[in-house]
C-alpha positions as CSV (number, residue, x, y, z in Angstrom):
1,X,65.2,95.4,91.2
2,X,67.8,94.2,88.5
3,X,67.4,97.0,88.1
4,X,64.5,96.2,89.7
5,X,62.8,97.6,87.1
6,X,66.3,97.4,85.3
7,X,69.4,95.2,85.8
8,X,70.8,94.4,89.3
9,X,74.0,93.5,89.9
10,X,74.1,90.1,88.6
11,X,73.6,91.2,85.2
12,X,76.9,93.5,85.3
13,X,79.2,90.7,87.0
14,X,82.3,88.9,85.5
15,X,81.6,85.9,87.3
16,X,84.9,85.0,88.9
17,X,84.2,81.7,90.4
18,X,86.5,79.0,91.9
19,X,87.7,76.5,89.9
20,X,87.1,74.1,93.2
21,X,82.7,74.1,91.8
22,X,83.9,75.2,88.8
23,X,86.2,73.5,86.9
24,X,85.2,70.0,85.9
25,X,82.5,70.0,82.8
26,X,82.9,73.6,82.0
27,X,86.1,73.9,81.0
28,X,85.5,74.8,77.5
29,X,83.1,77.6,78.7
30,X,85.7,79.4,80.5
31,X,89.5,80.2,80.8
32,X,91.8,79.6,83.4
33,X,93.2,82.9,85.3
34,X,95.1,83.8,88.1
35,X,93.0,85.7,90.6
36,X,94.1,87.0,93.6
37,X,96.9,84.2,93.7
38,X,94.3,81.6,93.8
39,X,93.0,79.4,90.3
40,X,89.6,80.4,89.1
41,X,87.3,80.4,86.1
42,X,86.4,83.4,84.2
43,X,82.7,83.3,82.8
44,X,81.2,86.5,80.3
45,X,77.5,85.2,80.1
46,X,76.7,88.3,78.0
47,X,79.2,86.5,75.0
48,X,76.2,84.5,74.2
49,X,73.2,86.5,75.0
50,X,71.6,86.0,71.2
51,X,71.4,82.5,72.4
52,X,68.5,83.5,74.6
53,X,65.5,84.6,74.7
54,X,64.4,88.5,75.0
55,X,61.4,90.0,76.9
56,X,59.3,91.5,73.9
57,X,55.4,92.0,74.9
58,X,52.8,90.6,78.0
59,X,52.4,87.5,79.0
60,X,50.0,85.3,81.1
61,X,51.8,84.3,84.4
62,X,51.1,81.4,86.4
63,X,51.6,80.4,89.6
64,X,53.6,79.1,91.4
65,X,55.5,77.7,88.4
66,X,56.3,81.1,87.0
67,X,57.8,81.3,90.8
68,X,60.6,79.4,89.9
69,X,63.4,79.4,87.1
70,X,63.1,80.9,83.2
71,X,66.1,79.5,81.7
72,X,65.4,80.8,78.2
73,X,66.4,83.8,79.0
74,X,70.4,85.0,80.5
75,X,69.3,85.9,83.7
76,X,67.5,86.1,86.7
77,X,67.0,87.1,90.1
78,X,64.5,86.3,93.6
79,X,65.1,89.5,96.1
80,X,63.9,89.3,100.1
81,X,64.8,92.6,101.6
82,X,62.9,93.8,105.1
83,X,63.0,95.3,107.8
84,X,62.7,93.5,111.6
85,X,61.9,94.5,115.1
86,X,63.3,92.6,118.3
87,X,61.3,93.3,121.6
88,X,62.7,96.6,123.0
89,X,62.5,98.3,119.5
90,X,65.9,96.8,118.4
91,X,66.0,97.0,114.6
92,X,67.2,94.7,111.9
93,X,67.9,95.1,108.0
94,X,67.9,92.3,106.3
95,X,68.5,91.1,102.5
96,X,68.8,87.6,101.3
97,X,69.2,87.2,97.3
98,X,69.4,84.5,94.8
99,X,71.2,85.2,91.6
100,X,70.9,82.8,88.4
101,X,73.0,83.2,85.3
102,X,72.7,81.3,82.0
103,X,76.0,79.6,80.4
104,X,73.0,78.0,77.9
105,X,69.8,77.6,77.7
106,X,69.9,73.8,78.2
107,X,72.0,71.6,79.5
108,X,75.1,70.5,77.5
109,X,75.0,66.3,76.9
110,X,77.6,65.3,79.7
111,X,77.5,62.3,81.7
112,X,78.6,63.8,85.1
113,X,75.8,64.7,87.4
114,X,77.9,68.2,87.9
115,X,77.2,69.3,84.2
116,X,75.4,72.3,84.4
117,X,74.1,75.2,82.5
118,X,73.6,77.8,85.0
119,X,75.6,79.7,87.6
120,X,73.9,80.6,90.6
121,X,75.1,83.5,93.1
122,X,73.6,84.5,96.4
123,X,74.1,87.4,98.9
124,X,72.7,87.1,102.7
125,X,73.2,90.5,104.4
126,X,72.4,92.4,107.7
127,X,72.1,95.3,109.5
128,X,72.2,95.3,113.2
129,X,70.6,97.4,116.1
130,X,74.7,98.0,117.3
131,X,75.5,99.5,113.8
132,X,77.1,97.0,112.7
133,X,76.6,95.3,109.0
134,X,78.0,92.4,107.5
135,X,77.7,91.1,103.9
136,X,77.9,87.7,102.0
137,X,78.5,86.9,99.0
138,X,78.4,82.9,97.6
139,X,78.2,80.5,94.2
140,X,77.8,77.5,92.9
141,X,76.6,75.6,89.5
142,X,73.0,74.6,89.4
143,X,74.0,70.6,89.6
144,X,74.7,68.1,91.9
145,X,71.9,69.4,94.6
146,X,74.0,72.6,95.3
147,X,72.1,75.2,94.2
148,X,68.9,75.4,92.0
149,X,65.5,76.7,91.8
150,X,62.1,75.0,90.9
151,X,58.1,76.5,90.6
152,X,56.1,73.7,92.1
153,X,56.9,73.7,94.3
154,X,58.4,77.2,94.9
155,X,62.4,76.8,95.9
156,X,65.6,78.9,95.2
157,X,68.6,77.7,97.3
158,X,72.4,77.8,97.3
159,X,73.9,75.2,99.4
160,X,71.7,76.0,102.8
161,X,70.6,79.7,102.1
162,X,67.3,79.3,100.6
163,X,63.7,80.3,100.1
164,X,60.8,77.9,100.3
165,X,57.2,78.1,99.5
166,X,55.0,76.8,102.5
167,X,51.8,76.9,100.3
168,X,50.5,75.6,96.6
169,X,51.0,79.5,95.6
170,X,54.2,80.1,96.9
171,X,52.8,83.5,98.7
172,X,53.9,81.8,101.9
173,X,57.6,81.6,102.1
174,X,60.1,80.6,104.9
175,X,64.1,82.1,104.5
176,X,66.9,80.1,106.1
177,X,70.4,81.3,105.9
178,X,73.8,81.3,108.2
179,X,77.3,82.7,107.6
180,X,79.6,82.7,110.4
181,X,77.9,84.0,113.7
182,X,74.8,85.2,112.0
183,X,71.8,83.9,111.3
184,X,68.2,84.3,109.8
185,X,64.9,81.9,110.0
186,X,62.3,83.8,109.0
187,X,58.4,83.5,107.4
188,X,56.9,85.5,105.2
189,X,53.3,86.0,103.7
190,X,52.2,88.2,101.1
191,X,49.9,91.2,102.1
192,X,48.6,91.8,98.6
193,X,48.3,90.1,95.3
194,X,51.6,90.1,93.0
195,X,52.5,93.2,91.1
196,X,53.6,93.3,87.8
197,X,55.4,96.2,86.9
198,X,56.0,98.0,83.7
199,X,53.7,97.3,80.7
200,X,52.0,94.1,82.3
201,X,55.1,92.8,83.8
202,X,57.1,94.2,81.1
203,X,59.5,96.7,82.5
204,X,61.9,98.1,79.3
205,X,65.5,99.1,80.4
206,X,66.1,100.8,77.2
207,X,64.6,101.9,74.0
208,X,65.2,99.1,71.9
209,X,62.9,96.1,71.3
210,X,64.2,93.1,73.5
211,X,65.6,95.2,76.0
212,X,63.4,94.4,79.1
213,X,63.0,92.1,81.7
214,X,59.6,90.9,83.5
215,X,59.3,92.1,87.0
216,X,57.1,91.1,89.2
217,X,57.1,92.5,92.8
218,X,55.1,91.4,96.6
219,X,54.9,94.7,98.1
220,X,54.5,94.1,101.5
221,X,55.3,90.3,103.2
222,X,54.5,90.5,107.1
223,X,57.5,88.7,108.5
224,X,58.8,86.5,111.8
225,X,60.9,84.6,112.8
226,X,64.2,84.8,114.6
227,X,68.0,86.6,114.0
228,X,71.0,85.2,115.5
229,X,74.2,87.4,115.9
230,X,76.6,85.0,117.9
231,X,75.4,83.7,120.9
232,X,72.2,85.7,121.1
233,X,68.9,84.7,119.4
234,X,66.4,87.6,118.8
235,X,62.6,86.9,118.5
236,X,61.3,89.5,115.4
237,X,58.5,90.7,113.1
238,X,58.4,93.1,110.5
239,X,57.6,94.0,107.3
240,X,59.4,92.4,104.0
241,X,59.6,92.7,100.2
242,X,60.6,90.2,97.2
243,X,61.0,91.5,93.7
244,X,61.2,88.3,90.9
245,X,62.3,89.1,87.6
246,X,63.9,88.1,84.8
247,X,65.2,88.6,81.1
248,X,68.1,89.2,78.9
249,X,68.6,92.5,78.5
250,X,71.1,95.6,79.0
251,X,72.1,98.6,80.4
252,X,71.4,101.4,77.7
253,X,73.4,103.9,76.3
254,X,76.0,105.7,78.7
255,X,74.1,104.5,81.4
256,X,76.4,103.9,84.3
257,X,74.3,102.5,87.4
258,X,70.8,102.8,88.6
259,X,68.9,103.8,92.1
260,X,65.9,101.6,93.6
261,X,63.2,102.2,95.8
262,X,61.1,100.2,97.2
263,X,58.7,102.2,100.3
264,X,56.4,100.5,103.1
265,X,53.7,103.3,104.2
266,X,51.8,103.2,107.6
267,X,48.9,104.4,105.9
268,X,49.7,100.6,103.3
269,X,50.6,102.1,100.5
270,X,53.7,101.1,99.1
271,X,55.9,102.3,96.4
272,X,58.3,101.2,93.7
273,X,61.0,104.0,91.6
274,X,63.9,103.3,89.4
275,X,66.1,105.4,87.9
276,X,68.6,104.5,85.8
277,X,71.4,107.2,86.1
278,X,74.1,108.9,83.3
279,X,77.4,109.4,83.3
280,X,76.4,112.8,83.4
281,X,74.3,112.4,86.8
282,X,71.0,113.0,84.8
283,X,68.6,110.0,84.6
284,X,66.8,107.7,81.7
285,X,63.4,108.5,80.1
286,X,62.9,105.1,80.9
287,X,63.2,105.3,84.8
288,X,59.8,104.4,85.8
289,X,58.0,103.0,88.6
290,X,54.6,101.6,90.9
291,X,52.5,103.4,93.8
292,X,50.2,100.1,95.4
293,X,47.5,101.6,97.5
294,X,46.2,99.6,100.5
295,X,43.6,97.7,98.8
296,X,46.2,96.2,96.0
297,X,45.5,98.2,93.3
298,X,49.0,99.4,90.8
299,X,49.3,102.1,89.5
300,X,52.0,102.7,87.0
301,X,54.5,106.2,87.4
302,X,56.4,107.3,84.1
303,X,59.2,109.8,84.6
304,X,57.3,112.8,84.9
305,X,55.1,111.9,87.8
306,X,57.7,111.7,90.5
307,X,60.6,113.9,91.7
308,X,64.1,112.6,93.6
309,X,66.1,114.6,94.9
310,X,69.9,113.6,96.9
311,X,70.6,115.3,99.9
312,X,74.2,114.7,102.2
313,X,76.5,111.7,101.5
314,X,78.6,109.0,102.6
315,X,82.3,107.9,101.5
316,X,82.7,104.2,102.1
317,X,86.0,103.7,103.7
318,X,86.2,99.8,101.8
319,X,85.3,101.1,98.2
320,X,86.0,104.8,98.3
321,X,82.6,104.8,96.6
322,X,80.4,108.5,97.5
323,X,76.9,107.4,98.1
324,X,73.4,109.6,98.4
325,X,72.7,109.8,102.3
326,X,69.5,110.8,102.1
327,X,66.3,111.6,99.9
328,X,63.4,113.3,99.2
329,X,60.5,112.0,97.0
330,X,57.4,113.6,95.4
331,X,54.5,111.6,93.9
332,X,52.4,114.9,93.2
333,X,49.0,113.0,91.8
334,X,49.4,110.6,94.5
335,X,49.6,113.7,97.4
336,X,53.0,112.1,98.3
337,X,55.8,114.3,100.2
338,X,58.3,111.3,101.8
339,X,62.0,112.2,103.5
340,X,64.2,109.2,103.4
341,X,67.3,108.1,105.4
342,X,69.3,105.4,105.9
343,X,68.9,103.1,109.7
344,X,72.4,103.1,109.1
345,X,75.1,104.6,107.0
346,X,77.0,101.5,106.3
347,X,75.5,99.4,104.4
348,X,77.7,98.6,101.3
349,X,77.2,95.4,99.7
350,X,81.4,93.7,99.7
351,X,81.0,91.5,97.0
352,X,81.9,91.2,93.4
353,X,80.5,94.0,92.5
354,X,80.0,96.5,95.2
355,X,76.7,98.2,95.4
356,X,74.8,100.0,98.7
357,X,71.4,98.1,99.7
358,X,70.2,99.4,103.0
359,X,67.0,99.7,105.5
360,X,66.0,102.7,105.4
361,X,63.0,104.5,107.8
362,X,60.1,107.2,106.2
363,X,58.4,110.1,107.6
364,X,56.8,112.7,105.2
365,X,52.8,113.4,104.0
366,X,50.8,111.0,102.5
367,X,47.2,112.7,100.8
368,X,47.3,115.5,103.8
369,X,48.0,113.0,106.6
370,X,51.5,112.5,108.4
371,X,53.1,109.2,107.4
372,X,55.8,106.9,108.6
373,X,57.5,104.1,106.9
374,X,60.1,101.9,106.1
375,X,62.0,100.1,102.9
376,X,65.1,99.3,100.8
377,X,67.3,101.6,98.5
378,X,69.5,100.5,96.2
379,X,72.6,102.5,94.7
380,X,74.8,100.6,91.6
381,X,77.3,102.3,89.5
382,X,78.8,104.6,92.4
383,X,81.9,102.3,93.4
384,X,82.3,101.6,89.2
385,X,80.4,101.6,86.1
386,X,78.4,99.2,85.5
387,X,78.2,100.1,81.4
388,X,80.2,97.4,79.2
389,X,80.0,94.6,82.3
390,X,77.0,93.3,80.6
């Protein structure tokens, strides 16, 4: 989501970036601080949002341009979440994001081949069958062949974490990243035509005109490929998902973080809620969402036609941050009944800004019939607000 269906975490970071990738070309875009003892460069996109463009009504989309970049507007984001199976049942979560952020929305006139008008972030994380989870957390400037993105063909990298389209459409995707001992080569291909969520791929974030991003989702990507966790190399398959979207917009009101789902039904239906959550604990009129039935077809949820409700929690010991543990969902005109919980507690995203995005596994009713499943929840604003980071 960014929200997916609202604003993800790169719209509420500070970008604190070192001044190592940083420094030379931008320097009147930024100003020099001390973090953490080390030189860096301090970025506030959202000090020249009017610069860009805003999301305002449907549009055609076409692909596999509208795969790649939209630098007319602040920001913009290419999630792979998924869930993996090793022989014996082993399980792996998996996420791998790409994060771009506008300084402008063209490039300034400089000579060096390092100018740049974008920011790009990435975070590679994963979940293993031992319990244990490890996060990343990476950036660069979209110059000099260290990080960029492109349509035709379909690409997003950031040094060598990337995603690459495999076909004209860019429904057929390979994943390469490494950090350390781990590792992840995987391919993915879409199950079902692209969803575009919202108001035809306009999903609002607040009530004012502007405030929206385009959102476009592949439900359901059958993945392999192989993990590595230090010396060991795991064979896997599995089930992904990959929300695109972009815009310039906000977080509303005294809105202070949002929750995400995205579900993976055996019976192949798959489903989409956001809720963008108060200061107060109560949630926006404009939290919204998409059930996909087997065949493809979207249908759009408002507010009213689904319930959420918490159950248990878990206190990071990193972030002091208390997170929902587990969930139940009701889509009544869909004959939805789904229990949620997290494969693992621990899944807290250490980076800038701290959020939970975990695997989680599904059993509940779906239309009278017992179902299983699996997905990705998202939790922002529990660590710290995300309100007045925008």
């Amino acid at each position: 989501m960014g929200l997916r269906g609202g604003v993800r975490p790169v719209l509420a970071i500070v970008l604190l970036v070192s001044a190592a990738f940083l420094a030379r070309g931008w320097a009147e875009r930024g100003a020099a601080v001390e973090d953490e003892g080390a030189a860096a460069i301090v970025f506030a996109p959202g000090a020249d949002a009017a610069e860009f463009a805003r999301v305002l009504e449907p549009r055609p989309f076409s692909f596999p341009q509208d795969h790649g970049p939209h630098p007319d507007y602040r920001t913009e984001w290419w999630y792979y979440t998924g869930n993996l199976n090793a022989p014996g049942s082993a399980h792996f979560g998996y996420q791998l994001t790409f994060f771009r952020v506008g300084l402008a929305p063209e490039i300034p006139p400089r000579m060096s081949r390092l100018a740049a008008s974008q920011i790009y972030f990435a975070h590679f994380a994963l979940s293993r069958p031992d319990g244990g989870y490890q996060s990343f957390e990476r950036f660069s400037r979209g110059a000099g062949d260290l990080a960029g993105a492109s349509g035709a063909p379909f690409t997003v990298w950031l040094e060598n974490w990337s995603a690459r389209g495999l076909d004209e459409t860019g429904t057929r995707v390979q994943l390469q990243a490494r950090e350390q001992d781990l590792g992840l080569d995987l391919v993915l291909q879409a199950a079902k035509p692209l969803v575009a969520h919202g108001d035809g791929g306009v999903s609002a974030k607040g009530d004012e005109a502007g405030n929206a991003s385009y959102y476009l989702s592949a439900t359901r990507m059958s993945s392999h490929g192989r993990v590595q966790v230090g010396e060991e190399s795991f064979t896997v398959t599995g089930s992904s998902w990959f929300d695109h979207e972009w815009g310039t917009s906000v977080l509303p009101g005294s809105a202070v973080g949002w929750d995400w789902f995205g579900l993976q039904l055996s019976d192949g239906r798959d489903l989409m809620l956001y809720r963008i959550r108060g200061a107060d604990g109560s949630y926006s009129p404009v939290s919204s969402g998409t059930l996909v039935e087997a065949d493809g077809t979207a249908i759009h949820l408002r507010p009213e036609d689904f319930v959420v409700e918490t159950g248990g929690s878990w206190r990071s010991p990193r972030s002091g941050a208390v997170y929902p543990a587990r969930w139940s969902v009701r889509v009544p005109s869909a004959g939805l009944e789904l229990e949620i919980e997290p494969w693992q507690a621990d899944q807290e995203v250490d980076a800038r800004v701290v959020y939970w995005e975990g695997a989680v596994r599904i059993n509940g009713v779906s239309r009278g019939e017992a179902v299983q499943g699996v997905g990705f929840v998202e939790l922002t604003g529990y660590a710290e607000s995300m309100q007045g980071q925008f």
